[in-house]
TORKEMAR-373533 format. One record per residue (C-alpha): residue in one letter; x, y, z. Coordinates in pm, 1 decimal. Last residue first. Example, Ala and Ser with C-alpha at 12.3 -4.5 7.8 and 13.67 -1.06 7.14 Angstrom:
% residues 2
residu_px_py_pz
S_1367.0_-106.0_714.0
A_1230.0_-450.0_780.0
This chain:
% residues 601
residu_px_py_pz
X_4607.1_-1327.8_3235.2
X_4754.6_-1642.8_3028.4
X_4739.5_-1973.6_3223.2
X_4654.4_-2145.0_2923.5
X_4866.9_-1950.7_2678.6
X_5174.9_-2139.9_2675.6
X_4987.6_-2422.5_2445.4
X_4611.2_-2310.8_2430.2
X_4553.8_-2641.8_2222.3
X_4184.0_-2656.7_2118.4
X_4113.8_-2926.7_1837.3
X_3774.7_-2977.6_1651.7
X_3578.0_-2721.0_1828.8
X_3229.9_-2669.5_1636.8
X_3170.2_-2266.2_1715.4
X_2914.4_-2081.8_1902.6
X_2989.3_-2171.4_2257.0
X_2675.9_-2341.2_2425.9
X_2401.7_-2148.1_2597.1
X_2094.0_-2306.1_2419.7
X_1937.9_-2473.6_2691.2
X_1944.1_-2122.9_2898.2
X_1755.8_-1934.5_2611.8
X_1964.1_-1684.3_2445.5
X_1942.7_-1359.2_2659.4
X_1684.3_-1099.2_2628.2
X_1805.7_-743.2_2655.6
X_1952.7_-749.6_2295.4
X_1534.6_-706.3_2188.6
X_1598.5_-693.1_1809.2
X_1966.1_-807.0_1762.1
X_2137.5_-605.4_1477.3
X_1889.6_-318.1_1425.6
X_1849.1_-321.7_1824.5
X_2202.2_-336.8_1898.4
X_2275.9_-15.7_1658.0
X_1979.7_208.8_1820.0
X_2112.8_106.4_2217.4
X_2504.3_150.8_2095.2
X_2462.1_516.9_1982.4
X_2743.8_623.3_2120.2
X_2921.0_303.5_1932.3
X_3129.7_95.0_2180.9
X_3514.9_176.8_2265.4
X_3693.4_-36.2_2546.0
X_3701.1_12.5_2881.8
X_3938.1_-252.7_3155.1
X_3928.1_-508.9_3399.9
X_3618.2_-685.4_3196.9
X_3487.6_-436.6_2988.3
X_3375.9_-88.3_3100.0
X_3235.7_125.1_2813.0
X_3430.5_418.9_2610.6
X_3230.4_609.3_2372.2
X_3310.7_645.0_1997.1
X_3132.3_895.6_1749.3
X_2978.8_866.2_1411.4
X_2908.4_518.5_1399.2
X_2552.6_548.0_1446.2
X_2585.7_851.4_1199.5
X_2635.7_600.2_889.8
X_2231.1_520.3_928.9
X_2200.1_103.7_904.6
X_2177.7_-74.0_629.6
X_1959.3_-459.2_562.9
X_1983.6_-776.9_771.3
X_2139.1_-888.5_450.1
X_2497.9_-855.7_534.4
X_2501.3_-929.3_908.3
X_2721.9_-1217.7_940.3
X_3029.7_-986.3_885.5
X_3215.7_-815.8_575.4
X_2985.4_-605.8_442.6
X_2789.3_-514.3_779.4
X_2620.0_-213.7_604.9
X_2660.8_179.0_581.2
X_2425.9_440.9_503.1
X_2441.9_861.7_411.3
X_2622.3_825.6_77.6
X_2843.3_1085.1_0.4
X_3044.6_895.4_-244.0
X_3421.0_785.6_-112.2
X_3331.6_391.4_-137.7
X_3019.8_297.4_-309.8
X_3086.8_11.1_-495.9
X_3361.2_-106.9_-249.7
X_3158.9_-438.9_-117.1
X_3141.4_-501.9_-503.6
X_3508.7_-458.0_-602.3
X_3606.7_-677.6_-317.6
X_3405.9_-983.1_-424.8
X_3446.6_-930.1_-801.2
X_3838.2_-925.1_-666.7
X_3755.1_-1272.2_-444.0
X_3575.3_-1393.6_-768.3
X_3916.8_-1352.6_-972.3
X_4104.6_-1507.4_-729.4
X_3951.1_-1795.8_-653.4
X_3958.7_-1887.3_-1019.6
X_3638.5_-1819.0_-1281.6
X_3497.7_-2121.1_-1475.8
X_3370.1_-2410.3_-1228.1
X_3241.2_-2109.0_-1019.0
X_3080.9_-1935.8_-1229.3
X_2924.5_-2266.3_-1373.9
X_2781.1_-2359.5_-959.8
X_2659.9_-2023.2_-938.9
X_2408.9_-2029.2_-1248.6
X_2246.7_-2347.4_-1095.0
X_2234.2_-2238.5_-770.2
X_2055.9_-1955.1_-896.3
X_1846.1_-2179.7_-1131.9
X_1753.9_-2403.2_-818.1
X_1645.7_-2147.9_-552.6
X_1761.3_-2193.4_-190.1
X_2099.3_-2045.3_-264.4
X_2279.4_-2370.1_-216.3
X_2601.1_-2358.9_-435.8
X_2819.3_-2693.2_-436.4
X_3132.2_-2746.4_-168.4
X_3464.6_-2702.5_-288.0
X_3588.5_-2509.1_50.2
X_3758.1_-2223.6_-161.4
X_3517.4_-2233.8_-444.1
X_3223.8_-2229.7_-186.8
X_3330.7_-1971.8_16.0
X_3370.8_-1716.4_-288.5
X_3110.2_-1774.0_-477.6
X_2887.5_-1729.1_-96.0
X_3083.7_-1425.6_-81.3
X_3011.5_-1308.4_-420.6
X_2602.8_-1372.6_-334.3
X_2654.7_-1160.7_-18.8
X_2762.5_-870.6_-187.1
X_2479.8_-916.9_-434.6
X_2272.9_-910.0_-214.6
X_2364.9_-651.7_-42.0
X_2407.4_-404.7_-339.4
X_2044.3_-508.7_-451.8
X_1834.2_-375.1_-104.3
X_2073.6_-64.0_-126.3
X_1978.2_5.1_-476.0
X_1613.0_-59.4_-386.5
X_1595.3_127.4_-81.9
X_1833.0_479.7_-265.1
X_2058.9_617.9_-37.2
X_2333.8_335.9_-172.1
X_2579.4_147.5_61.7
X_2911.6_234.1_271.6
X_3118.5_-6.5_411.5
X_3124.0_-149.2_767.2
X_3500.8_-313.1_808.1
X_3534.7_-628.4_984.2
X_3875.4_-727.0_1262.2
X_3788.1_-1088.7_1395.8
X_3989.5_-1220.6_1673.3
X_4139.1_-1545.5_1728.4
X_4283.6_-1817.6_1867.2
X_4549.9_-1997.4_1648.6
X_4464.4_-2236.0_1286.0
X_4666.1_-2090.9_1057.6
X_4573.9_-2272.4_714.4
X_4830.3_-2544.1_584.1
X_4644.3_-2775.3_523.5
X_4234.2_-2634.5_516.1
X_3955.6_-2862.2_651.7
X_3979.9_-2730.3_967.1
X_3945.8_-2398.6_939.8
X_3523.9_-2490.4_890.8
X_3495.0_-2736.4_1212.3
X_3698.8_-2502.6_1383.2
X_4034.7_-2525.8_1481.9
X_4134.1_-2334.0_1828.5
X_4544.6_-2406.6_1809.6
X_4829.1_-2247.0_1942.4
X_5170.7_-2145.0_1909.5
X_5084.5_-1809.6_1712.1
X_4762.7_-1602.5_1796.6
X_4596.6_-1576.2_1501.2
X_4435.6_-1198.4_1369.7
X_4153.3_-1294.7_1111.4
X_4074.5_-959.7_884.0
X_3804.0_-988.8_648.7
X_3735.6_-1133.2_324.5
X_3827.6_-1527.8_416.6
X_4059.4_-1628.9_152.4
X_4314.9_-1789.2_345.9
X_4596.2_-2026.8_267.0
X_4815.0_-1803.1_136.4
X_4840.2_-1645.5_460.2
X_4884.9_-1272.4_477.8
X_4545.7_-1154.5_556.7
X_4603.7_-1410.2_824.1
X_4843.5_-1141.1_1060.0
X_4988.7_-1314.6_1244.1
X_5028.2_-1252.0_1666.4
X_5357.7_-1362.7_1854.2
X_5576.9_-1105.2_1721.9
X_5367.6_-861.6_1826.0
X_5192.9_-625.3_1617.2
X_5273.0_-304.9_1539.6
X_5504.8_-244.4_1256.0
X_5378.4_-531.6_994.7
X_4947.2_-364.0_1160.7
X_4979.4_-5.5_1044.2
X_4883.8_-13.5_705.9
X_4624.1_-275.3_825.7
X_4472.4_-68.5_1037.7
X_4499.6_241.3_791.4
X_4251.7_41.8_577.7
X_4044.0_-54.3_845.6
X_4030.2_316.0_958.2
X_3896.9_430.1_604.3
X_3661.3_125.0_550.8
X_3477.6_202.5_875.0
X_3563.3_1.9_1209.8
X_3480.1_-325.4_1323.1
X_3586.3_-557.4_1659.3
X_3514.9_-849.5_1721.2
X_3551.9_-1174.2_1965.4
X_3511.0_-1520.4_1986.7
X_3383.6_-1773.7_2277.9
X_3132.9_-1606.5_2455.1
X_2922.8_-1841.7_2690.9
X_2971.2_-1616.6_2959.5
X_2867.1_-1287.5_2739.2
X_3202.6_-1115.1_2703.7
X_3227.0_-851.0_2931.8
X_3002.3_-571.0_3129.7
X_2717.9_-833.0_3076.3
X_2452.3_-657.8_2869.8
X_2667.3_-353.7_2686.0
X_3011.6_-510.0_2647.3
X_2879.3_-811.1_2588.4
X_2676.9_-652.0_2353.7
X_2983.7_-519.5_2154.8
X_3169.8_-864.1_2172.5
X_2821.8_-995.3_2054.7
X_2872.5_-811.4_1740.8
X_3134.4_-541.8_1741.5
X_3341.2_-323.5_1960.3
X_3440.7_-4.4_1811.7
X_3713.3_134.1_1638.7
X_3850.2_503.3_1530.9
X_4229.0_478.4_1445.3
X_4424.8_747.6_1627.0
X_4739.8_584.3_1559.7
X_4859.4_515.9_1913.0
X_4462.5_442.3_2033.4
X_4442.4_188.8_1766.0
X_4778.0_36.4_1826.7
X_4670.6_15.0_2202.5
X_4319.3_-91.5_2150.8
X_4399.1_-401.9_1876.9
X_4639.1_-551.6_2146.6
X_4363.9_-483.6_2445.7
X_4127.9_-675.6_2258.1
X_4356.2_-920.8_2205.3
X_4470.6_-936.4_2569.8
X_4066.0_-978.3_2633.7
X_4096.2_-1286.8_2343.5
X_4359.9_-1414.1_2528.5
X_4160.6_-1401.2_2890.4
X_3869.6_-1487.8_2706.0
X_4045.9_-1845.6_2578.8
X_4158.1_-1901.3_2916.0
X_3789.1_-1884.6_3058.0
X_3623.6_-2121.9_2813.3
X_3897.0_-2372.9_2913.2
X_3680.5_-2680.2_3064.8
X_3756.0_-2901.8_2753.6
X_3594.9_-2628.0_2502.8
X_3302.1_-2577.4_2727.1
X_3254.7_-2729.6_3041.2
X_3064.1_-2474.7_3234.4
X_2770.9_-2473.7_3017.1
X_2611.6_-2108.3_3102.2
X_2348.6_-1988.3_3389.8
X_2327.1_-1672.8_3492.0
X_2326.7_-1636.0_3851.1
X_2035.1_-1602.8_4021.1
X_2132.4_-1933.5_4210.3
X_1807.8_-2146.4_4392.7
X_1989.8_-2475.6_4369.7
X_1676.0_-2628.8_4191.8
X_1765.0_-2445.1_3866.4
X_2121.8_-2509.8_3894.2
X_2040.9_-2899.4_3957.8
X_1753.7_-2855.1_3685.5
X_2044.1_-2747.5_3385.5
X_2330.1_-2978.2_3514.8
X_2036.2_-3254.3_3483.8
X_1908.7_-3106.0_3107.7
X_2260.9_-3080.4_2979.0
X_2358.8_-3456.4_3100.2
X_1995.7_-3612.3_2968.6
X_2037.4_-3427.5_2613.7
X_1815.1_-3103.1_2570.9
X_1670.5_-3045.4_2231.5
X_1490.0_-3394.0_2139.1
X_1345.8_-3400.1_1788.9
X_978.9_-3474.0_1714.4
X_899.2_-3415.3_1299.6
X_642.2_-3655.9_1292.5
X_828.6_-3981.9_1263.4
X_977.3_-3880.0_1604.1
X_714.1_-3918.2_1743.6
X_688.8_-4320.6_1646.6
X_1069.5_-4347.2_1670.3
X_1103.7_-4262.2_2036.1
X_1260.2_-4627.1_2169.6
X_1207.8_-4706.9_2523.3
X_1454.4_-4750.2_2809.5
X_1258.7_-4827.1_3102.8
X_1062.0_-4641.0_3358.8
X_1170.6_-4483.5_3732.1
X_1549.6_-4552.1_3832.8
X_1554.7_-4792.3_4124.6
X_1694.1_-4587.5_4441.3
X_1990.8_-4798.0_4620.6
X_1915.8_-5143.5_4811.6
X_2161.6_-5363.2_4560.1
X_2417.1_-5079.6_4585.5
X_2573.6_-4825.0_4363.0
X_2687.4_-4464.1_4550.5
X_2719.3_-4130.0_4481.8
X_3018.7_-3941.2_4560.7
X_3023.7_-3541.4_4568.2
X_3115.4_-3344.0_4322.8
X_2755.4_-3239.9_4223.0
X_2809.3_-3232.7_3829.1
X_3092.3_-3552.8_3805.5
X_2892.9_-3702.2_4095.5
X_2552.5_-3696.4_3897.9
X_2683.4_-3783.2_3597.1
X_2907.6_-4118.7_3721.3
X_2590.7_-4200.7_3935.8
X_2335.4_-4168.5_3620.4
X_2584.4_-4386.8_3396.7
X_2607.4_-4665.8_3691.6
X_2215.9_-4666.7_3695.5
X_2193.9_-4714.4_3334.5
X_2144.8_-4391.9_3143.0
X_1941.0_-4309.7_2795.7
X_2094.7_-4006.2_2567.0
X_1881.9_-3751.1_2403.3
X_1525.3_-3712.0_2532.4
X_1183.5_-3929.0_2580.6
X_897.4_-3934.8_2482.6
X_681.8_-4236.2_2361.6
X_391.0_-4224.8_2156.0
X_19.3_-4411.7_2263.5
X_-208.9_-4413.8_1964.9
X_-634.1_-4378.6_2029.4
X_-632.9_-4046.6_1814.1
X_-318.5_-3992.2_1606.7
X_-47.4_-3782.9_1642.2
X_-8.6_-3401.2_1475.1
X_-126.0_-3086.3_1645.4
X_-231.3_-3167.0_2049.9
X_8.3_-3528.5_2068.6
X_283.1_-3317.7_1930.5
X_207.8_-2968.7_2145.2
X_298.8_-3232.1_2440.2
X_548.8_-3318.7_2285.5
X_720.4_-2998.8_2280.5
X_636.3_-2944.5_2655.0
X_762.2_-3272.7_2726.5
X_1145.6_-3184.6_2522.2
X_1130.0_-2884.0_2739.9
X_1076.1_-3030.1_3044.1
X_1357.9_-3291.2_2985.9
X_1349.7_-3656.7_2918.5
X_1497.1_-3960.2_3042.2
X_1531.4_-4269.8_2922.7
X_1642.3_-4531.4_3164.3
X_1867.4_-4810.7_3133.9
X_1888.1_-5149.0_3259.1
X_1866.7_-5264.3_3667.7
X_2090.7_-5484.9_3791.6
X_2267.3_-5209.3_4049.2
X_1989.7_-4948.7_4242.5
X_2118.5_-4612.0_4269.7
X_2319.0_-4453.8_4570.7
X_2268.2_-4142.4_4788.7
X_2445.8_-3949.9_5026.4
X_2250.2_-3615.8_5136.7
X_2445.5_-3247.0_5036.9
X_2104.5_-3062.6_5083.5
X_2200.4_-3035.7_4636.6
X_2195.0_-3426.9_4644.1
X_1911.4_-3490.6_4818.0
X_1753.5_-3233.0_4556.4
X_1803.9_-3407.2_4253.5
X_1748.9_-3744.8_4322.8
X_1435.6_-3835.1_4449.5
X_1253.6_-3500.0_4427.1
X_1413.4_-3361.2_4147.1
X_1386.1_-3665.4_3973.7
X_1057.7_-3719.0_4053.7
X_866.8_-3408.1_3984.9
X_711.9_-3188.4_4238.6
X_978.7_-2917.0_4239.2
X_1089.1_-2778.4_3919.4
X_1388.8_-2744.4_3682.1
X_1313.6_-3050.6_3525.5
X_1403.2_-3410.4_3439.9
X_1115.9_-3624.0_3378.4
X_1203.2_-4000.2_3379.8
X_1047.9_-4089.3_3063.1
X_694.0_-3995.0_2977.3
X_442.8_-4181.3_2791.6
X_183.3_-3938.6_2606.3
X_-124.7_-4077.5_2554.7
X_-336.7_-3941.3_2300.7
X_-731.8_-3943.1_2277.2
X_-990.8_-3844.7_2084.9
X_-1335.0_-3790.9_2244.5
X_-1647.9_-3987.3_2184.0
X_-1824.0_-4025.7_2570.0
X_-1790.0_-4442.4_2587.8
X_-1444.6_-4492.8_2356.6
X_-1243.4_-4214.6_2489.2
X_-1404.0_-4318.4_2854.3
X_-1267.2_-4622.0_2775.0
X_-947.0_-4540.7_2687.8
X_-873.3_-4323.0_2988.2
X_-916.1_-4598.7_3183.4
X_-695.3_-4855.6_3053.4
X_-414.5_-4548.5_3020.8
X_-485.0_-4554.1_3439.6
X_-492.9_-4885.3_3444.4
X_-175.7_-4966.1_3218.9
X_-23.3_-4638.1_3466.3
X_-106.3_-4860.3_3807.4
X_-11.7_-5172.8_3667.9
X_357.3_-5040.8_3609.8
X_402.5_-4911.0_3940.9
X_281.2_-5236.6_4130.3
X_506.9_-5406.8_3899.9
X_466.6_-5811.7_4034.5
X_143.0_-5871.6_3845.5
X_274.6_-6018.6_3568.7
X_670.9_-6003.2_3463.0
X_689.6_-6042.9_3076.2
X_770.3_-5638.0_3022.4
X_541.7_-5467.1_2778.2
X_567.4_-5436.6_2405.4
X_331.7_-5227.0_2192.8
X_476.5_-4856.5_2218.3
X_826.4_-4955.0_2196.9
X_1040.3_-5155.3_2431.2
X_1475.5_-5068.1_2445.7
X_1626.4_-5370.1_2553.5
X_1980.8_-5444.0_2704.8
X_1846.9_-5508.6_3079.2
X_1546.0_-5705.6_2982.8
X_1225.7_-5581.7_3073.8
X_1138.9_-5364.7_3396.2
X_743.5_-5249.3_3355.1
X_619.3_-5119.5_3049.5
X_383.0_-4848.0_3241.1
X_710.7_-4709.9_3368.4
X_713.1_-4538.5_3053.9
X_506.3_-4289.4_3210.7
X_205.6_-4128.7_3148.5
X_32.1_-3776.0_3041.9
X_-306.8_-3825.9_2862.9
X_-366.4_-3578.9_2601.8
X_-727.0_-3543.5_2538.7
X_-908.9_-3387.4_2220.8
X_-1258.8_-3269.1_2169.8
X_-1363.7_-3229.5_2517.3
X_-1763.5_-3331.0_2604.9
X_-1729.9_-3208.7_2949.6
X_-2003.7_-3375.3_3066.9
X_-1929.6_-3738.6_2988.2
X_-1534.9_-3659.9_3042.7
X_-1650.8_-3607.1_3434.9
X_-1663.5_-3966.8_3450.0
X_-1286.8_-4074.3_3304.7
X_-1194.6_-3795.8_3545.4
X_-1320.0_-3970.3_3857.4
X_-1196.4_-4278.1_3774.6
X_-860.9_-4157.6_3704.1
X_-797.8_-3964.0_4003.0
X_-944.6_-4301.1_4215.0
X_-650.4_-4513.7_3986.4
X_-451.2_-4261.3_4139.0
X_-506.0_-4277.8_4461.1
X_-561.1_-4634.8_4516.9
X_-186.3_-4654.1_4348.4
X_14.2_-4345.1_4490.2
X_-117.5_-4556.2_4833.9
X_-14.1_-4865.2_4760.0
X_347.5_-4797.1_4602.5
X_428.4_-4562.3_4929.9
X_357.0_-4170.5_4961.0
X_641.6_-3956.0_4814.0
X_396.6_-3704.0_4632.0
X_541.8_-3682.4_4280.6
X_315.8_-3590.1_4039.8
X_314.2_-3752.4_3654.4
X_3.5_-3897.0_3701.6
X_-152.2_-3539.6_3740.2
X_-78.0_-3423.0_3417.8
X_-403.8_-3436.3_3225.8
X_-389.8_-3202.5_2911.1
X_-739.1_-3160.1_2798.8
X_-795.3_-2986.4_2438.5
X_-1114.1_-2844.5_2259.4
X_-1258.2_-2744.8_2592.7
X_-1667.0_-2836.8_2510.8
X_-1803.3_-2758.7_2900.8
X_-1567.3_-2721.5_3243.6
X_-1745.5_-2632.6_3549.0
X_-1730.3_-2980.1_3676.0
X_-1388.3_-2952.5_3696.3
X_-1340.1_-2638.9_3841.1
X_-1232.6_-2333.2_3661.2
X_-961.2_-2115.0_3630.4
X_-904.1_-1852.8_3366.9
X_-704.9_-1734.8_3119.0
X_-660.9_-1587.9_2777.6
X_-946.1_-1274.0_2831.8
X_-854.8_-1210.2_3204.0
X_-799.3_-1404.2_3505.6
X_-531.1_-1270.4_3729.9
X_-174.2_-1469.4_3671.3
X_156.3_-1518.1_3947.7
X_-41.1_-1689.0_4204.0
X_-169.7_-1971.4_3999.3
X_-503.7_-2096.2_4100.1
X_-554.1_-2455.2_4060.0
X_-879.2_-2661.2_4000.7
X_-823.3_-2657.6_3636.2
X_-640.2_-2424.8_3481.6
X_-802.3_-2237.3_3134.0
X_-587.6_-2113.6_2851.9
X_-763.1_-1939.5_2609.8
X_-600.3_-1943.4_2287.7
X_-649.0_-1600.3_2063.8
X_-372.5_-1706.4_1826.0
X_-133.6_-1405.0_1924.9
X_191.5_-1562.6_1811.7
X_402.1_-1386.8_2111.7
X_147.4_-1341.9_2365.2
X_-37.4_-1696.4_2264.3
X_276.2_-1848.9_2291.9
X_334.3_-1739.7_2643.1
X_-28.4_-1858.1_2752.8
X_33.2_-2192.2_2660.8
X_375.6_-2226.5_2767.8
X_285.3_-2116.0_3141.3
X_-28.5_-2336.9_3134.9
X_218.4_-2609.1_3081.9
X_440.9_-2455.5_3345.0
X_178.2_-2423.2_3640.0
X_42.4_-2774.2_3559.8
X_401.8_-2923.1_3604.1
X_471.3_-2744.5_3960.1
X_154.2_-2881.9_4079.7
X_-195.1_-2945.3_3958.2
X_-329.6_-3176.2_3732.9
X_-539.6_-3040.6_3546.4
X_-510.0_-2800.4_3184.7
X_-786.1_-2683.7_2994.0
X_-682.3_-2536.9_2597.7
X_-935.9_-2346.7_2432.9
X_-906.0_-2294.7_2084.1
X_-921.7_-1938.5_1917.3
X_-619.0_-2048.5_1699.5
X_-441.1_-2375.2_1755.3
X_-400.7_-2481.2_1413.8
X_-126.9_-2192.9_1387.7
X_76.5_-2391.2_1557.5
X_185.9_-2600.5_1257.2
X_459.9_-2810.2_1466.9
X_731.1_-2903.3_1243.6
X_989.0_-2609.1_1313.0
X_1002.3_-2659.8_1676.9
X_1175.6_-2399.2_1859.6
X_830.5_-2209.0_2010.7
X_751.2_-2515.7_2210.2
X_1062.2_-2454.4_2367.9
X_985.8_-2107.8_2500.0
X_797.4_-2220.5_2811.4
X_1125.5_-2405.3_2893.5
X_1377.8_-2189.8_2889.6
X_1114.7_-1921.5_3033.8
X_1106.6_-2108.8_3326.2
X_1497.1_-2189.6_3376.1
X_1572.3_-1814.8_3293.7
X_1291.2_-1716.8_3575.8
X_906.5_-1615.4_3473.4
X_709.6_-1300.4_3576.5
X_916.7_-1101.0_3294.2
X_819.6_-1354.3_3013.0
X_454.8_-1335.6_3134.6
X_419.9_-998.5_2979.6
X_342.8_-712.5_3253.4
């Protein structure tokens, strides 16, 4: 069974974020062996990530966990367990044990501790690793002034007081001078207040899951801000201080958005609904603020921001098998705009249905249809798509059918997008694209795309499409006066004078003309001319031979018969779902104004 099936959304969320990052080369990590300790929650998901990327970029890692069994994995040729003192040459340690949470007083964490990291910084003379990553915690700096933000070098002015914050320099103290004695590199990671959706971390443990067993709880007044950082953002930098930072360098990590105490208790009661409290004997957020610029100088960016990544772990730690979404989207109305676009849908259905027009669902309105039964949660457009034919009697049919209350945009002056846009009048969803246009209709909406025919012939097809898509990049660019980027210099080039010379009009005919080029021959393919889809290449035209009627919402609406071979061409595997960090609506919002329509059912 891959280990993507024995994981939850929240797990593989985070086991697939090391996958996101376009500046780690990953490929340095073939046939190396990777040993994680540490134990706990935190252990299990590293070794998670590790052994998920080498199923889906097959770099023959082997993944070794040190003095922990996981339940969920055997041993086999990428994993094993081992005890410490079994271990010999592992190319990289990951130590994560500091960052445990056990709930044992300031005295005790520390003897333990600093005994963990005695212990280890032996057993490093026998091991012989190559490279070590060291995971601390900015709490290491100790509590400096309330407005500052301390980088790698800077500590807090406050002596021995930090009991906390002596513990980590020792530990880090420690693991330099084993680095230095037994000739290993080593990188210390300094972790912000982890936020995850696990057990055994701090957050959760201290803050988190009071709050979910429905306990009052307050933060600590006086006290500056935090950074935080989520799971995923750790995981990533973890793979960081592996691929790209120095030997003997400490980096910070931390997320998007730091929090004073006051911040943290507004968050946490807007996402639990319950009050939480500021008081001089509250909980004292763990760490400091601290500036990321030294990772982030090698390519490290944050994808989870502190309010995200606690509304993620609090439904995480909740125990709901629900699928997760951002509930706030588009001002909290994510729901009223599907109920107009399902009264859309509906709209497009009963002309269609009167004048025997053949439609389908399309995009992720179509797998919506397919995966959820509906619009996928986080859904925040719709499609539909026919063939050229039953477009072109769609329109014919569209000044006698519609509703007084929907436009048609294909007659707006002001547009010059290539397929149909139907606006819902008296309201107002502006993109970040719509809204640069005066004058442009600016409504909800739903997208109505043809799927034209294309050449037999590979080659023929291969040139049609791009050339399609070419003229529609022309085309987009005139009207929004932006410059060509075609990723290639004397193409741009070339664009950039047809475009100076030729009017919108004239391109928007080449335009037309070319996504034509093969209408009425008896071509046996068809391609996404109009949609987002134009150079993922032609599909057979027999896929949208016949309709089928699916449930949708409160009602069934038409989906290709052979919706399973279409989804796959246009999505791969349309089983998996977007990663839960990543379930935001598609489109930059400007201005929503639902008007009359925000109670609409």
């Amino acid at each position: 069974m891959p280990l993507k099936d024995k994981l939850n959304q929240y797990e593989l969320d985070s086991v697939l974020s090391i996958l996101r990052s376009k500046a780690l080369p990953l490929e340095k990590l073939k046939s190396k062996t990777i040993a994680v300790s540490g134990g706990g929650a935190l252990h299990r998901m590293l070794v998670y990530a590790f052994l998920h990327l080498n199923e889906v970029r097959q770099l023959g890692l082997k993944v070794i966990s040190v003095g922990e069994r996981i339940d969920t994995l055997y041993e086999d040729d990428d994993y094993a367990v081992a005890e410490l003192s079994q271990l010999d040459g592992a190319d990289y340690f990951i130590e994560c044990g500091f960052l445990r949470y056990n709930g044992d007083t300031d005295s005790r964490v520390f003897r333990k501790n600093i005994d963990r990291a005695t212990m280890l910084a032996g057993a490093f003379s026998g091991m012989k690793p190559g490279r070590v990553i060291l995971l601390s915690s900015t709490a290491c700096y100790g509590a400096p002034e309330r407005e500052m933000s301390l980088s790698e070098g800077e500590y807090a002015d406050q002596g021995f007081g930090d009991l906390t914050a002596v513990m980590y320099q020792c530990v880090e103290n420690l693991f330099a001078d084993a680095a230095h004695m037994h000739g290993f590199g080593l990188v210390t990671l300094r972790s912000g207040a982890l936020i995850a959706p696990i057990k055994g971390v701090e957050v959760s443990e201290r803050y988190l899951l009071p709050l979910i067993r429905g306990e009052k709880l307050s933060f600590r007044t006086g006290c500056g801000k935090t950074t935080f950082v989520y799971l995923n953002d750790l995981l990533q930098a973890v793979c960081f201080g592996m691929l790209l930072c120095a030997e003997g360098e400490a980096y910070n990590v931390g997320g998007e958005g730091d929090m004073s105490p006051l911040m943290l208790a507004a968050v946490t009661e807007e996402l639990f609904g319950t009050q939480v409290g500021i008081s001089g004997d509250g909980l004292r957020l763990t760490g400091c603020a601290v500036n990321c610029d030294k990772l982030k100088k090698l390519g490290y960016q944050p994808l989870v921001n502190s309010k995200d990544a606690l509304l993620i772990a609090k439904n995480a730690l909740s125990g709901s098998d629900k699928v997760f979404m951002f509930s706030d989207s588009y001002d909290g109305k994510l729901s009223a705009v599907q109920s107009v676009l399902l009264g859309f849908l509906k709209e497009v259905d009963r002309i269609c249905r009167k004048h025997g027009i053949k439609y389908f669902l399309g995009g992720g309105t179509l797998l919506g249809a397919v995966r959820h039964k509906g619009f996928i949660p986080w859904d925040d457009d719709a499609d539909v798509m026919m063939l050229r034919e039953d477009y072109e009697r769609f329109l014919s049919v569209l000044p006698s059918e519609l509703p007084s209350y929907i436009t048609d945009q294909n007659t707006d002056p002001c547009s010059h997008f290539c397929f149909t846009k139907l606006r819902l009048d008296d309201t107002i969803l502006s993109t970040e694209f719509t809204a640069r246009f005066d004058g442009l209709h600016n409504g909800v909406f739903l997208d109505v795309l043809a799927q034209d025919k294309t050449s037999d012939k590979k080659a023929a097809r291969r040139l049609h499409m791009k050339l399609t898509a070419q003229l529609r990049w022309l085309v987009l660019n005139k009207w929004r006066k932006t410059p060509m980027n075609a990723n290639n210099k004397v193409v741009s080039f070339f664009g950039d004078v047809i475009k100076a010379v030729m009017p919108l009009k004239a391109l928007e005919r080449m335009q037309d003309r070319m996504m034509l080029r093969y209408r009425g021959k008896p071509t046996h393919y068809l391609y996404d001319s109009m949609g987002r889809n134009v150079e993922r290449g032609a599909f057979p035209i027999e896929w949208l031979d016949e309709a089928v009627y699916s449930d949708f919402e409160d009602t069934k609406l038409p989906i290709p018969k052979e919706w399973d071979k279409y989804l796959t061409y246009l999505y791969g595997d349309y089983t998996e779902m977007i990663p839960v960090s990543e379930r935001h609506v598609s489109h930059e919002i400007v201005r929503i104004d639902l008007g009359r329509f925000i109670n609409y059912k």
